[in-house]
mmCIF file of the N, C-alpha and C atoms, coordinates in Angstrom:
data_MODEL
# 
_entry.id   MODEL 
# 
loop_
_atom_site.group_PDB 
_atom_site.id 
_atom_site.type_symbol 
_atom_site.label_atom_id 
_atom_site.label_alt_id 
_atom_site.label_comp_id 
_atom_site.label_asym_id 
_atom_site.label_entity_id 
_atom_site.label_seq_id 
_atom_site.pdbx_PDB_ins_code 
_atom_site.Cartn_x 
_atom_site.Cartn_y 
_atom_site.Cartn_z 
_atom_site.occupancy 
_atom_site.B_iso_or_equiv 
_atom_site.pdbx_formal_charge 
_atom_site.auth_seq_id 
_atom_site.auth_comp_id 
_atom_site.auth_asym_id 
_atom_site.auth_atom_id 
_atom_site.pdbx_PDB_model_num 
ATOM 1   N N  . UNK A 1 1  ? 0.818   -1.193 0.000  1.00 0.00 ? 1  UNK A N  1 
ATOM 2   C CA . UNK A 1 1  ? 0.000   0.000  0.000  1.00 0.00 ? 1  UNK A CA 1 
ATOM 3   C C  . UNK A 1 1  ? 0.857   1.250  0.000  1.00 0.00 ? 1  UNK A C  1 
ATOM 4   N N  . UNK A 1 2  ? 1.612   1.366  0.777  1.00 0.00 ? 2  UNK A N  1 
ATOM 5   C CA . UNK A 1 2  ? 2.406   2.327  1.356  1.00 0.00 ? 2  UNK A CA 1 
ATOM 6   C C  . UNK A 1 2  ? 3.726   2.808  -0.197 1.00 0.00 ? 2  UNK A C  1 
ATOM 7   N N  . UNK A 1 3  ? 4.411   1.487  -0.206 1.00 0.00 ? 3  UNK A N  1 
ATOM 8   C CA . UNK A 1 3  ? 5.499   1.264  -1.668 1.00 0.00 ? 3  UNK A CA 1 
ATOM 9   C C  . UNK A 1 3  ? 6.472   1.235  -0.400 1.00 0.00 ? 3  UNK A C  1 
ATOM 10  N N  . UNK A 1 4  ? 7.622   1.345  -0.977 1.00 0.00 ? 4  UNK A N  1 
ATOM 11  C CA . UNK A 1 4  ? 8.864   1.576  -0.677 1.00 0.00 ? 4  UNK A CA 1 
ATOM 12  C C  . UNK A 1 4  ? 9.482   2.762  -0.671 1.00 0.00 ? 4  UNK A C  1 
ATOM 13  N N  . UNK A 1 5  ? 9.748   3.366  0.540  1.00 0.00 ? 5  UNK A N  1 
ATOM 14  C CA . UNK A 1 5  ? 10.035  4.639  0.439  1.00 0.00 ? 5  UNK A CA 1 
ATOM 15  C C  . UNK A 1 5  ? 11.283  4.928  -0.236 1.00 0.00 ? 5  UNK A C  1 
ATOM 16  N N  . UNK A 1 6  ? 11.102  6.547  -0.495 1.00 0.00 ? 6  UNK A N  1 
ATOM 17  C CA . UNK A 1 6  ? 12.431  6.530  -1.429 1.00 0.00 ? 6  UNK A CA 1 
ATOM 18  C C  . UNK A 1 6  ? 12.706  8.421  -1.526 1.00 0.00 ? 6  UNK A C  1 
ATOM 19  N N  . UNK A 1 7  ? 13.671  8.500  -1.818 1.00 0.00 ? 7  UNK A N  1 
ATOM 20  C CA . UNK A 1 7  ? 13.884  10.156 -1.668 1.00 0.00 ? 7  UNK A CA 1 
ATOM 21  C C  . UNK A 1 7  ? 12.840  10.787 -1.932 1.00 0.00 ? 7  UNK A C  1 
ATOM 22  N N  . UNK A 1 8  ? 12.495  10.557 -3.047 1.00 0.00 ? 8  UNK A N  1 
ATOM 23  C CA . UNK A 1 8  ? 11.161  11.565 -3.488 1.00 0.00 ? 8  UNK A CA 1 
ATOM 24  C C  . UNK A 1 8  ? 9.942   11.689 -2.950 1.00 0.00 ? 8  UNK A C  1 
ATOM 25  N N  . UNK A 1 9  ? 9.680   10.719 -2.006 1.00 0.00 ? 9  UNK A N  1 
ATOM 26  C CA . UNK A 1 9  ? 8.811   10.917 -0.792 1.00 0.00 ? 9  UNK A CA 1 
ATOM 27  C C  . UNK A 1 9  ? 8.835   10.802 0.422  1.00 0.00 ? 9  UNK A C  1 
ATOM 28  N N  . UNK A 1 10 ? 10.404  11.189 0.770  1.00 0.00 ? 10 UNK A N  1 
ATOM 29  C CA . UNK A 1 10 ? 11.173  11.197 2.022  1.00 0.00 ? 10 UNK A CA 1 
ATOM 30  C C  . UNK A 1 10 ? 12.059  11.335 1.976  1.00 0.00 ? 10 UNK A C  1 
ATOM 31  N N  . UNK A 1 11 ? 12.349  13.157 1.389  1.00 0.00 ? 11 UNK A N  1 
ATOM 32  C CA . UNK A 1 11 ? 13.808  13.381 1.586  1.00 0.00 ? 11 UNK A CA 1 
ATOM 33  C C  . UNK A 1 11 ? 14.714  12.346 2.767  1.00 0.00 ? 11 UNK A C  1 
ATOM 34  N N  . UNK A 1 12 ? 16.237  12.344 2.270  1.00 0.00 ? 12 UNK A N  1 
ATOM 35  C CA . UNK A 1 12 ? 17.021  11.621 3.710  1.00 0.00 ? 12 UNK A CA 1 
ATOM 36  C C  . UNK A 1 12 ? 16.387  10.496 3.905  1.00 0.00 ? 12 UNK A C  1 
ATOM 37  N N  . UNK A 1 13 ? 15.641  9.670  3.730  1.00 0.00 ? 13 UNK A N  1 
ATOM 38  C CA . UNK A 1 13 ? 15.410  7.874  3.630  1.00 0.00 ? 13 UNK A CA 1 
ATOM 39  C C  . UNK A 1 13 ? 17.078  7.165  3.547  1.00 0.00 ? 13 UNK A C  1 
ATOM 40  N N  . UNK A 1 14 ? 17.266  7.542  2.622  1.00 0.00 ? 14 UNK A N  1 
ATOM 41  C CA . UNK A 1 14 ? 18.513  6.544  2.457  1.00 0.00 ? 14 UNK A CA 1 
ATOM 42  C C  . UNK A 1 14 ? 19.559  6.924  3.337  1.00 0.00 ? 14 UNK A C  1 
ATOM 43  N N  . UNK A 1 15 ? 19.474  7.780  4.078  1.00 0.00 ? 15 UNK A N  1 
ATOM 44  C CA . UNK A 1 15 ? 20.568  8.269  5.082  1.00 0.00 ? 15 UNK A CA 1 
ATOM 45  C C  . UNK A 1 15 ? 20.349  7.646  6.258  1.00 0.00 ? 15 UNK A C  1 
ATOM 46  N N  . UNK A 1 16 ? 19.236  7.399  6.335  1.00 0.00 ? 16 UNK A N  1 
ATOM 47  C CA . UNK A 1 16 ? 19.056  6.522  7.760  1.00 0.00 ? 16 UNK A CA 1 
ATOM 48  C C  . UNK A 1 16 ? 19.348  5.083  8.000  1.00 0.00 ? 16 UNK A C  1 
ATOM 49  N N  . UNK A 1 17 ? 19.889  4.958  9.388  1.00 0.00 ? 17 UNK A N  1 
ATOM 50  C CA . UNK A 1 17 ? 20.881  3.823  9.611  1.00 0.00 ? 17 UNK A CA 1 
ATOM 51  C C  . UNK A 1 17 ? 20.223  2.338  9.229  1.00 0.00 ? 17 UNK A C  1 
ATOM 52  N N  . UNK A 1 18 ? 19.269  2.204  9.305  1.00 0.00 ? 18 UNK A N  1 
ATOM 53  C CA . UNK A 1 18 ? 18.589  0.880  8.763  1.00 0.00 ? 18 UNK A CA 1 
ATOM 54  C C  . UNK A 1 18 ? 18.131  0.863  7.261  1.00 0.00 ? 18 UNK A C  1 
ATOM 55  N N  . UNK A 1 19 ? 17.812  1.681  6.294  1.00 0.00 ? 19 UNK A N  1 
ATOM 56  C CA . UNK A 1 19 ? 17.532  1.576  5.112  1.00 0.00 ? 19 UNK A CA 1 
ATOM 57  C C  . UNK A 1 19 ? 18.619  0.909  4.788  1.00 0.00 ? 19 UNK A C  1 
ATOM 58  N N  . UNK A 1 20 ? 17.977  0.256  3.353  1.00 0.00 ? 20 UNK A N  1 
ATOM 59  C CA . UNK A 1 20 ? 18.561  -0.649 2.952  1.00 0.00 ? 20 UNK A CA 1 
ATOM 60  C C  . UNK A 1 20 ? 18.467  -0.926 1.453  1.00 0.00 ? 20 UNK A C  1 
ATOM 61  N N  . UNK A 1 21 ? 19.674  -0.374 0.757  1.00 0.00 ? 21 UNK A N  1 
ATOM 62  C CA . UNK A 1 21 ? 19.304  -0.121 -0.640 1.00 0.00 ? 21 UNK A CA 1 
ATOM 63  C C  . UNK A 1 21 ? 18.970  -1.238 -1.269 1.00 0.00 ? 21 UNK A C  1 
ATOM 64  N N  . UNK A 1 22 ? 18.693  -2.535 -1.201 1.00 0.00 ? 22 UNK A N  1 
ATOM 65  C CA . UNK A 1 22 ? 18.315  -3.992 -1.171 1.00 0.00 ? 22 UNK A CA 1 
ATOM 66  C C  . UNK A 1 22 ? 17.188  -4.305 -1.269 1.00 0.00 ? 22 UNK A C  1 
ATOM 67  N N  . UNK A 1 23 ? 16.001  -2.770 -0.597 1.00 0.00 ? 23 UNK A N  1 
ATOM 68  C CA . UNK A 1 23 ? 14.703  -3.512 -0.127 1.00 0.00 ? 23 UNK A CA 1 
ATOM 69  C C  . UNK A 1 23 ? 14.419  -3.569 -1.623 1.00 0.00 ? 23 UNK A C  1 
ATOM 70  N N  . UNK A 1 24 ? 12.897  -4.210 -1.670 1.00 0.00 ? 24 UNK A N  1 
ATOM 71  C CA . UNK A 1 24 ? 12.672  -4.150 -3.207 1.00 0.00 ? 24 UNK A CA 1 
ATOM 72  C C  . UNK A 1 24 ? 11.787  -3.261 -3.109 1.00 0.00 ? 24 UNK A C  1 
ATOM 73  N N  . UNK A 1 25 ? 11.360  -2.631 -4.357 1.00 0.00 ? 25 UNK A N  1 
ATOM 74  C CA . UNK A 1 25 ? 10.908  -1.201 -4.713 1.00 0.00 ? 25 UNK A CA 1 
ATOM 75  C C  . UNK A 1 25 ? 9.696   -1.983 -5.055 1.00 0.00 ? 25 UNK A C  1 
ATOM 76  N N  . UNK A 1 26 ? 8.844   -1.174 -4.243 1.00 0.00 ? 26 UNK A N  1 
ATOM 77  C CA . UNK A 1 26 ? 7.355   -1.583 -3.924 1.00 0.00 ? 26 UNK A CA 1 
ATOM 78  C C  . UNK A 1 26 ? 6.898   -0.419 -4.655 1.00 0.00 ? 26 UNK A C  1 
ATOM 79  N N  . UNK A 1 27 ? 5.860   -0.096 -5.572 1.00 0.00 ? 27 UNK A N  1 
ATOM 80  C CA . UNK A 1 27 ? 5.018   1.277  -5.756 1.00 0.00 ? 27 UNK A CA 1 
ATOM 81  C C  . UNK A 1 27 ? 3.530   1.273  -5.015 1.00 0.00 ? 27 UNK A C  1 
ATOM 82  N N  . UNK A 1 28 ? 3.453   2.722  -4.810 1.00 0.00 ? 28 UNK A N  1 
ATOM 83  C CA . UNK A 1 28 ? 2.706   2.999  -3.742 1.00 0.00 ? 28 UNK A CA 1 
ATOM 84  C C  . UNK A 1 28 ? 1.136   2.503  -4.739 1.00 0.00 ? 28 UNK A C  1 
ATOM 85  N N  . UNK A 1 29 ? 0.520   2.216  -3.908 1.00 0.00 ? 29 UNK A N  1 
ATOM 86  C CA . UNK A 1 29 ? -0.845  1.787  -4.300 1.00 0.00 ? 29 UNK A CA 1 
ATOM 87  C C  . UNK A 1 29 ? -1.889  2.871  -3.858 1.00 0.00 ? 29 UNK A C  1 
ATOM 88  N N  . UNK A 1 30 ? -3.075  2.744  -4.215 1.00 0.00 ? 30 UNK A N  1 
ATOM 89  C CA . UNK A 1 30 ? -4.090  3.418  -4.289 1.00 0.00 ? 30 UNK A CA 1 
ATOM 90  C C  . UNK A 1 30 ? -5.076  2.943  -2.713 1.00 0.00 ? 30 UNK A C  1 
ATOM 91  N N  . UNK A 1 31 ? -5.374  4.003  -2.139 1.00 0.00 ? 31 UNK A N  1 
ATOM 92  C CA . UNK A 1 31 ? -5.960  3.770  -1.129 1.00 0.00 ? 31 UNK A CA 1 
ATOM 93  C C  . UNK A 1 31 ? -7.449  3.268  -0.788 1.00 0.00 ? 31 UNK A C  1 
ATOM 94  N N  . UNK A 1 32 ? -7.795  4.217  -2.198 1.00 0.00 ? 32 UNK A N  1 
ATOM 95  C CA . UNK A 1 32 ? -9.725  3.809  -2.731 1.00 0.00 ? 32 UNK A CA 1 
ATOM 96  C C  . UNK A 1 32 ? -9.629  2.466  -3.011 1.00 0.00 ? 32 UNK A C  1 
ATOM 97  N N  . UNK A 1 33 ? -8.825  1.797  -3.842 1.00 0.00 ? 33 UNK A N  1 
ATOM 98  C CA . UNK A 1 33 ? -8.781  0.799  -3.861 1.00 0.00 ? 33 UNK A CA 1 
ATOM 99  C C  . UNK A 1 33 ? -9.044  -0.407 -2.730 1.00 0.00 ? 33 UNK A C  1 
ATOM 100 N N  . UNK A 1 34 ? -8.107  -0.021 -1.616 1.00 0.00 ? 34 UNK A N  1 
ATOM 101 C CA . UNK A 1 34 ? -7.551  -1.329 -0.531 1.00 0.00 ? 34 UNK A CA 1 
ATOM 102 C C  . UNK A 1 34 ? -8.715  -0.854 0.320  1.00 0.00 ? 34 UNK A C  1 
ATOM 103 N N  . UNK A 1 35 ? -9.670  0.343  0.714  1.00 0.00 ? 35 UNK A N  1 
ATOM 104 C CA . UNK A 1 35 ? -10.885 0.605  1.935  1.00 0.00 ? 35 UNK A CA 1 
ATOM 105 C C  . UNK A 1 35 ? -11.840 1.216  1.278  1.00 0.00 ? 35 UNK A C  1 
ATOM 106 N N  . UNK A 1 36 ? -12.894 0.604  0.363  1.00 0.00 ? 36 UNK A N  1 
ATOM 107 C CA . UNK A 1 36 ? -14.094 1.587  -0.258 1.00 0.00 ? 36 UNK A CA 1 
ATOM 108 C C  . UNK A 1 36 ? -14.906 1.710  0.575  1.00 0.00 ? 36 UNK A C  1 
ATOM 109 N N  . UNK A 1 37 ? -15.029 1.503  2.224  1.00 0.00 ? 37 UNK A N  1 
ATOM 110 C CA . UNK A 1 37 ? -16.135 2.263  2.787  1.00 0.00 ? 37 UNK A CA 1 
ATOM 111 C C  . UNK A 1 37 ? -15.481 3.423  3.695  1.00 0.00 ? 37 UNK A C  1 
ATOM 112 N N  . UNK A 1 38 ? -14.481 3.758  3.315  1.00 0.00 ? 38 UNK A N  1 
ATOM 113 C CA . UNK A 1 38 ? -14.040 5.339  4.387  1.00 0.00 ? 38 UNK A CA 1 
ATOM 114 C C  . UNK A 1 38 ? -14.443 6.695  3.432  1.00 0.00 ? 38 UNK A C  1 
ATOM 115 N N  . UNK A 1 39 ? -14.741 6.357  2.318  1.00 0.00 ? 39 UNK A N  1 
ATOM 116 C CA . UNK A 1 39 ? -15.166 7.642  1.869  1.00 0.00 ? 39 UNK A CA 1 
ATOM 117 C C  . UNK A 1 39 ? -14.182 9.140  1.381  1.00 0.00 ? 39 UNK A C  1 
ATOM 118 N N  . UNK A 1 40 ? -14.212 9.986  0.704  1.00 0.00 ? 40 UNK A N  1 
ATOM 119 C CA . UNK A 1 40 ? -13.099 11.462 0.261  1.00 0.00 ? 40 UNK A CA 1 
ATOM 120 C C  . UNK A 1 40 ? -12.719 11.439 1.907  1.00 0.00 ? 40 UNK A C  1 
ATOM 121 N N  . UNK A 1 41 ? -13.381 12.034 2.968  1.00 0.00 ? 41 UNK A N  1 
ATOM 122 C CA . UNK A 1 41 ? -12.642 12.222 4.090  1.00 0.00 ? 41 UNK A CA 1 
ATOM 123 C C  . UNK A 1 41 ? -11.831 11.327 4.777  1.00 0.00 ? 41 UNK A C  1 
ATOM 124 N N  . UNK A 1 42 ? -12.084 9.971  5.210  1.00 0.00 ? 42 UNK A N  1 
ATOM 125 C CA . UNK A 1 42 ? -11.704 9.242  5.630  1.00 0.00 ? 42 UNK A CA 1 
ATOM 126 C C  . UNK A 1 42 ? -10.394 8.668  4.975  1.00 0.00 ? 42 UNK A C  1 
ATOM 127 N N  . UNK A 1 43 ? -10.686 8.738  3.246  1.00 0.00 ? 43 UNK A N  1 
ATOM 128 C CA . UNK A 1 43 ? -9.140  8.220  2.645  1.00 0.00 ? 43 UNK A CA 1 
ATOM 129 C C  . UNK A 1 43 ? -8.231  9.618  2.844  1.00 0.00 ? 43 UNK A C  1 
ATOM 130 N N  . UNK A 1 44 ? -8.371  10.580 3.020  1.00 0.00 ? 44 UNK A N  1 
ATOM 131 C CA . UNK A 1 44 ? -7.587  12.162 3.253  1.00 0.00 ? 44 UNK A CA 1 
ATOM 132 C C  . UNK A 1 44 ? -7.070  11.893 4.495  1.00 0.00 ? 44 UNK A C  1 
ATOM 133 N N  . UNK A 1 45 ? -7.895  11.261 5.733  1.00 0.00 ? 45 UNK A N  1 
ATOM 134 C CA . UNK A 1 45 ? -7.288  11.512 6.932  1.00 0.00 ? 45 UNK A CA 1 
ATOM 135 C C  . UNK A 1 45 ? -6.060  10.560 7.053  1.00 0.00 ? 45 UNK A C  1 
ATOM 136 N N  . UNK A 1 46 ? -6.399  9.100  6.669  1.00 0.00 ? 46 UNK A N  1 
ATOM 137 C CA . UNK A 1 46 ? -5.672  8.152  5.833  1.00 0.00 ? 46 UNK A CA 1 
ATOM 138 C C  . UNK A 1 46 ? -4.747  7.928  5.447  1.00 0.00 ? 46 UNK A C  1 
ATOM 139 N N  . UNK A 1 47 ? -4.805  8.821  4.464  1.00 0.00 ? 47 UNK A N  1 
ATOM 140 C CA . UNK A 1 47 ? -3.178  8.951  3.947  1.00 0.00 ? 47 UNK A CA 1 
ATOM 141 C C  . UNK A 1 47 ? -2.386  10.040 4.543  1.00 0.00 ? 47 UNK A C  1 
ATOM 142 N N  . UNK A 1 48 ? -2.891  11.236 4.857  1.00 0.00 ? 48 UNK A N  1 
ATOM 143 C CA . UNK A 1 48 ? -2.161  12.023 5.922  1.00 0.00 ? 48 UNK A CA 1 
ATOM 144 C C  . UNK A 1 48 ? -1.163  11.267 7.107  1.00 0.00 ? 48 UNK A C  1 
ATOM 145 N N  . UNK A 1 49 ? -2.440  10.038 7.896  1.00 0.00 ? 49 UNK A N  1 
ATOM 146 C CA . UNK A 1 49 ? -1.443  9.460  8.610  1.00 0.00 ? 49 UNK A CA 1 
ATOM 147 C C  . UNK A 1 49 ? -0.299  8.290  8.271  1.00 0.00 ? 49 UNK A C  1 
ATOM 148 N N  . UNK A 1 50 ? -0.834  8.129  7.148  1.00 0.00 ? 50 UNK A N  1 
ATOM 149 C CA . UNK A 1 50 ? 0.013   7.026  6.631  1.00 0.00 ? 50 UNK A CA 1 
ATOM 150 C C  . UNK A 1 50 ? 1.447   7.644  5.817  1.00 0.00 ? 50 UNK A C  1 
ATOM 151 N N  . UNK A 1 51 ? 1.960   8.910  5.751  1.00 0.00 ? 51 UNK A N  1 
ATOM 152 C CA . UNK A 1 51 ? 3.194   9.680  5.385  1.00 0.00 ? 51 UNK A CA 1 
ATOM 153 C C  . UNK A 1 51 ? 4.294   8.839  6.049  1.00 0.00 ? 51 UNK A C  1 
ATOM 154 N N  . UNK A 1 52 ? 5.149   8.136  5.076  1.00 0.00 ? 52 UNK A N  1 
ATOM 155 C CA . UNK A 1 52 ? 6.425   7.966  5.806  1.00 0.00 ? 52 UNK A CA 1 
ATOM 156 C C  . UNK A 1 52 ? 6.977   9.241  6.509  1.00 0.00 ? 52 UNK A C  1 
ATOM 157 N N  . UNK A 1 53 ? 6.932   10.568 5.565  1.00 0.00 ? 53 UNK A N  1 
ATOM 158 C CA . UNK A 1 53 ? 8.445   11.235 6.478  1.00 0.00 ? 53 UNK A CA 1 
ATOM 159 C C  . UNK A 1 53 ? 7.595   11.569 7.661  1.00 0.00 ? 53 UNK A C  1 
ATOM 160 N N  . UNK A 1 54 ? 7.775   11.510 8.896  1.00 0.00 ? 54 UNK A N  1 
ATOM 161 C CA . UNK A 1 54 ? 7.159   11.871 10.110 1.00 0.00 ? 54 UNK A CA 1 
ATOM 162 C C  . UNK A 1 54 ? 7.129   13.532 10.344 1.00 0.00 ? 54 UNK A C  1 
ATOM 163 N N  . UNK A 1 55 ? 8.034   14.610 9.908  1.00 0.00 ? 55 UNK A N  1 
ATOM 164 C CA . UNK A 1 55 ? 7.411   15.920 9.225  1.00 0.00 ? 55 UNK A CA 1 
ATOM 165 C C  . UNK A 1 55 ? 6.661   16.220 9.037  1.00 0.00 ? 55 UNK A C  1 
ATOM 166 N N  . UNK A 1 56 ? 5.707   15.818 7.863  1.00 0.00 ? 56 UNK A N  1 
ATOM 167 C CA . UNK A 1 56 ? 5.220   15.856 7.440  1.00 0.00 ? 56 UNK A CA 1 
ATOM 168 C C  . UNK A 1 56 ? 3.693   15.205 7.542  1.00 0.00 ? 56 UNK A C  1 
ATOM 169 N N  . UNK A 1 57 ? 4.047   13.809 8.251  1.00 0.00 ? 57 UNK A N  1 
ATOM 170 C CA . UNK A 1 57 ? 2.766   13.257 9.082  1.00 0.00 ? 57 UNK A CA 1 
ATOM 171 C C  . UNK A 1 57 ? 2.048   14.048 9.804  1.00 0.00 ? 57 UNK A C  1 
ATOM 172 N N  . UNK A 1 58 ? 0.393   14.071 9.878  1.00 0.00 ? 58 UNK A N  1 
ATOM 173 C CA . UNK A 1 58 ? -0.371  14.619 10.325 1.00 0.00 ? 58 UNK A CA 1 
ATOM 174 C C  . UNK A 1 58 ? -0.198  14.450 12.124 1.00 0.00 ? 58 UNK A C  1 
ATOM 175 N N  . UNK A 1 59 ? -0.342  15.164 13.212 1.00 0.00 ? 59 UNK A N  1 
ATOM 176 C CA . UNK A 1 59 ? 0.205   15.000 14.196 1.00 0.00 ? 59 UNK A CA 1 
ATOM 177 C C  . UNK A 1 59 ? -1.289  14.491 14.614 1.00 0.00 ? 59 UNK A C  1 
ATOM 178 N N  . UNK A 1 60 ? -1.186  14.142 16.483 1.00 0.00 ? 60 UNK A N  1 
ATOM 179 C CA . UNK A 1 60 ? -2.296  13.652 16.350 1.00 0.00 ? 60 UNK A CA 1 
ATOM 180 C C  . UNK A 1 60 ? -3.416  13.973 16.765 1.00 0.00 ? 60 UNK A C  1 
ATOM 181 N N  . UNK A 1 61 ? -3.149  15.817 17.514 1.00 0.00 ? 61 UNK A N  1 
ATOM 182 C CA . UNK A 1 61 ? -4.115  16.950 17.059 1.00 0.00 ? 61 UNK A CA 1 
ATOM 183 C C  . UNK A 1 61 ? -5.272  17.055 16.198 1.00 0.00 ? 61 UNK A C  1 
ATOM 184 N N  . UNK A 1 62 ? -4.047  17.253 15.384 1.00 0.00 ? 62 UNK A N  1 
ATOM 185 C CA . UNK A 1 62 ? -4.824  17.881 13.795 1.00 0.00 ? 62 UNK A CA 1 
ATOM 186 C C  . UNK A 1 62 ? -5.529  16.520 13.101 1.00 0.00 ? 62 UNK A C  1 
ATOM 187 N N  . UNK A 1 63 ? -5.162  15.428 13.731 1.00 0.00 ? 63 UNK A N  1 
ATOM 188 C CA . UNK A 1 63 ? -5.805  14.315 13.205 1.00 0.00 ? 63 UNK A CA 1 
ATOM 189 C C  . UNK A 1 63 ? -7.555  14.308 13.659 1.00 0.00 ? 63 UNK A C  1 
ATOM 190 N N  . UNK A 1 64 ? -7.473  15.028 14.943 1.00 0.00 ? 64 UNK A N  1 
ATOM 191 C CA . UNK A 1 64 ? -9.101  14.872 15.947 1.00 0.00 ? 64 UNK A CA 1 
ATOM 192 C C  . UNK A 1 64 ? -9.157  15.761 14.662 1.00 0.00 ? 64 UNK A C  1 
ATOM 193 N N  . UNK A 1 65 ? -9.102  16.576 14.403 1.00 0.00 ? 65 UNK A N  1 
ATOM 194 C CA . UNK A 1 65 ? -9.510  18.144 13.867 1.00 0.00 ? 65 UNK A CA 1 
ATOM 195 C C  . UNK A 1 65 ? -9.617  17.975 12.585 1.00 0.00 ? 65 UNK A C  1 
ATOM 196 N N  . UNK A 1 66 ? -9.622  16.738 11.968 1.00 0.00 ? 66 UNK A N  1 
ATOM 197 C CA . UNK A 1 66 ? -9.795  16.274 10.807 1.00 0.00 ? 66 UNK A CA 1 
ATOM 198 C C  . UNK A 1 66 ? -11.269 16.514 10.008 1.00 0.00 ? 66 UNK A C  1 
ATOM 199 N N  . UNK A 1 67 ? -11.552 17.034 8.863  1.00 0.00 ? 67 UNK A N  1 
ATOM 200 C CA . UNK A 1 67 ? -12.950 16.745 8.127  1.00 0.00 ? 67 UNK A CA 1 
ATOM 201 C C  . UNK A 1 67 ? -13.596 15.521 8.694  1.00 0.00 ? 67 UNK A C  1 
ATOM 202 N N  . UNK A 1 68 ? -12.898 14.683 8.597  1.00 0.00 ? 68 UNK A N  1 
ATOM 203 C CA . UNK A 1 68 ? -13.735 13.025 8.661  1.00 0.00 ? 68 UNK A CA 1 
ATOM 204 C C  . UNK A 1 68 ? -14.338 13.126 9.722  1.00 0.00 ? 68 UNK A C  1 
ATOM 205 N N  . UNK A 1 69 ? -14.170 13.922 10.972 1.00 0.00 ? 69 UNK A N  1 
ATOM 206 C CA . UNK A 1 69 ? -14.936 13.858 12.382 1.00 0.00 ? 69 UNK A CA 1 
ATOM 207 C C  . UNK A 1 69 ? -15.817 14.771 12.527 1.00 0.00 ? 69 UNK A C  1 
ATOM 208 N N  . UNK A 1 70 ? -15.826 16.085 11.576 1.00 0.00 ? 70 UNK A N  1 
ATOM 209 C CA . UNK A 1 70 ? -16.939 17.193 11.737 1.00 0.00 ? 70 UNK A CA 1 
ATOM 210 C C  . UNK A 1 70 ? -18.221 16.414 11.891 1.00 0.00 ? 70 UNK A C  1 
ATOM 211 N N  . UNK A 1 71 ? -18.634 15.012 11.126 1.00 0.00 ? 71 UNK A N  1 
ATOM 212 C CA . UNK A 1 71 ? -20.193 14.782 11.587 1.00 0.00 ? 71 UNK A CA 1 
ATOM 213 C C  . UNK A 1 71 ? -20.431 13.979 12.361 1.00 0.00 ? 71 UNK A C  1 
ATOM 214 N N  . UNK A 1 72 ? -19.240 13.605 13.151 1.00 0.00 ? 72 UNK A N  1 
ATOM 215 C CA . UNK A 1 72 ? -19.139 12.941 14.453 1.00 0.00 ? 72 UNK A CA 1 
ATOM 216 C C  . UNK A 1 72 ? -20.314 13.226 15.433 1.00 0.00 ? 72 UNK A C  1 
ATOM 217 N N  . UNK A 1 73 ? -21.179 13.111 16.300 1.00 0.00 ? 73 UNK A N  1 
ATOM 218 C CA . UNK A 1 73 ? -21.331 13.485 17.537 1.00 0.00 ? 73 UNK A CA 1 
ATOM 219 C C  . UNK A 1 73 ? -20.515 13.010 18.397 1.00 0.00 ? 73 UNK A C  1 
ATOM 220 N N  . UNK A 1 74 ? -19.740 14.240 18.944 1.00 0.00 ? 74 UNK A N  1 
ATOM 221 C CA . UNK A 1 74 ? -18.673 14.359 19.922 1.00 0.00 ? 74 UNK A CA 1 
ATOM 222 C C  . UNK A 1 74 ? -19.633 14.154 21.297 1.00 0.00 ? 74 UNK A C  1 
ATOM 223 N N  . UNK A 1 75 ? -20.714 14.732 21.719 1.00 0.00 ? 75 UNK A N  1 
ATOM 224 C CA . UNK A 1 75 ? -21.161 13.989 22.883 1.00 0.00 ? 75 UNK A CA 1 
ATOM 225 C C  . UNK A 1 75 ? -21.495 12.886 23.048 1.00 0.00 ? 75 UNK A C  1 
ATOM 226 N N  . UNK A 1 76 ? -21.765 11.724 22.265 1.00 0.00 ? 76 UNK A N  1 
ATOM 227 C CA . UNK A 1 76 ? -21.653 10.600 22.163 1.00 0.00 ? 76 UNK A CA 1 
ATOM 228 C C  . UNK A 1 76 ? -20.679 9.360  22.845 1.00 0.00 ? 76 UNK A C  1 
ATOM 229 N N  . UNK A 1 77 ? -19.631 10.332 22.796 1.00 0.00 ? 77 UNK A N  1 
ATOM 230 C CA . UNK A 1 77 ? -18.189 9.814  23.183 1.00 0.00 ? 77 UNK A CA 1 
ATOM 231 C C  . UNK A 1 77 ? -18.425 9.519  24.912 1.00 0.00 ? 77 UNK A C  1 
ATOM 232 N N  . UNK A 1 78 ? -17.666 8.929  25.562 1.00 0.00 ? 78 UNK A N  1 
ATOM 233 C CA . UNK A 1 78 ? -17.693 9.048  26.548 1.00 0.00 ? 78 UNK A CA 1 
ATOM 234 C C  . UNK A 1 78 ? -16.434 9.821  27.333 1.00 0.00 ? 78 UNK A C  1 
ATOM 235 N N  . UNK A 1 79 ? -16.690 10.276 28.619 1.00 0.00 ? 79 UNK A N  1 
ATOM 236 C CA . UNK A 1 79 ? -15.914 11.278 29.177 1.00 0.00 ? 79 UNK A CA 1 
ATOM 237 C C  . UNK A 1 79 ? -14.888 10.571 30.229 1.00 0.00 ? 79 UNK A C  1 
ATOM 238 N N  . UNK A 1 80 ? -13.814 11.084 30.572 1.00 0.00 ? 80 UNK A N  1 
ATOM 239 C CA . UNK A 1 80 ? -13.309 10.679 31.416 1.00 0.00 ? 80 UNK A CA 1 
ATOM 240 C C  . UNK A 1 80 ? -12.301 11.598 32.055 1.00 0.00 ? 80 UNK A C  1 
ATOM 241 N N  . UNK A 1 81 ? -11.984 11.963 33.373 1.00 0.00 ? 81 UNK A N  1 
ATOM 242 C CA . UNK A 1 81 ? -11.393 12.981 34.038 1.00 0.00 ? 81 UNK A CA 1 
ATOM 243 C C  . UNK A 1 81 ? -10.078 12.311 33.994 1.00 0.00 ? 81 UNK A C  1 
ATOM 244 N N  . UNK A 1 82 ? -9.000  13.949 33.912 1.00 0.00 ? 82 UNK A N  1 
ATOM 245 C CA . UNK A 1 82 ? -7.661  13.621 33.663 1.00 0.00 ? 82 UNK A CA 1 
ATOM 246 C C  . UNK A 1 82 ? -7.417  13.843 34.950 1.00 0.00 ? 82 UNK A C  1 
# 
């Protein structure tokens, strides 16, 4: 799903101590494909979290704060004291 990462979608990949110019070169696949019931939002939030470079990965903030949860009912949820 993911492929094999590679500079062009993670600057510095190959600089890091475990890569391994050996792996085999996977291409990235299509996400609609592998989950047709998450829907435009759900494959967006999706692949946001699914970013190799961690930069660039959606943190996990902005992940609550995602489209895909606006029609959530958030009171639904249950509560719990910190």
């Amino acid at each position: 799903t993911l492929g094999t990462p590679n500079e062009d979608i993670w600057p510095g990949v190959t600089e890091l101590p475990d890569f391994k110019t050996s792996f085999p070169n996977w291409k990235q696949n299509s996400l609609q494909v592998l989950s047709t019931r998450l829907g435009t939002d759900g494959h967006s939030l999706l692949a946001d979290m699914l970013i190799y470079n961690p930069g660039k990965r959606i943190s996990a903030l902005d992940a609550l704060k995602h489209e895909y949860f606006d029609d959530f009912d958030k009171n639904s949820l249950p509560t719990y004291k910190a």
